[in-house]
C-alpha positions, 0 to 999 in steps of 0.5 A: 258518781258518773251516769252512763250516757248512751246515744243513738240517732235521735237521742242520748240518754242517761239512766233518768233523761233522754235528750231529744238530738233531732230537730223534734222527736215524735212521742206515740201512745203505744210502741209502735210506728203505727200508734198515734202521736201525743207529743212532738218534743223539740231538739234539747227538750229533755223527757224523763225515762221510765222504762225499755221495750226490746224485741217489739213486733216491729223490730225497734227498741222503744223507751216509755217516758214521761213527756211532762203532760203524759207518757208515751213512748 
């Protein structure tokens, strides 16, 4: 059986990894921009998805993930 891969600016995800595509890819504590950040993956690394955040109060999609020593989004 296939997986759907879905690609956006900074990454590309199937229905259980995304794949950082940038040269780093900054995890907050919270979704939002204004959050602190608890990890910076680098390009390759893989993050494990756990679950989407539409329609945030700052218009972004966020993706909650689990970076191997915590979640983030």
């Amino acid at each position: 059986m296939s997986e759907e891969i879905i690609s956006d600016e900074f990454a590309e995800y199937n229905a259980s990894e995304f794949y950082v595509t940038n040269a780093e890819g900054n995890v907050r504590a919270d979704a939002s921009l204004n959050s602190k950040i608890v990890y910076t993956a680098k390009k390759g690394e893989s993050l494990t998805y756990m679950q989407t955040y539409e329609n945030t109060s700052d218009g972004r999609t966020w993706y909650k993930v689990d970076y191997g020593n915590g979640i983030g989004y």
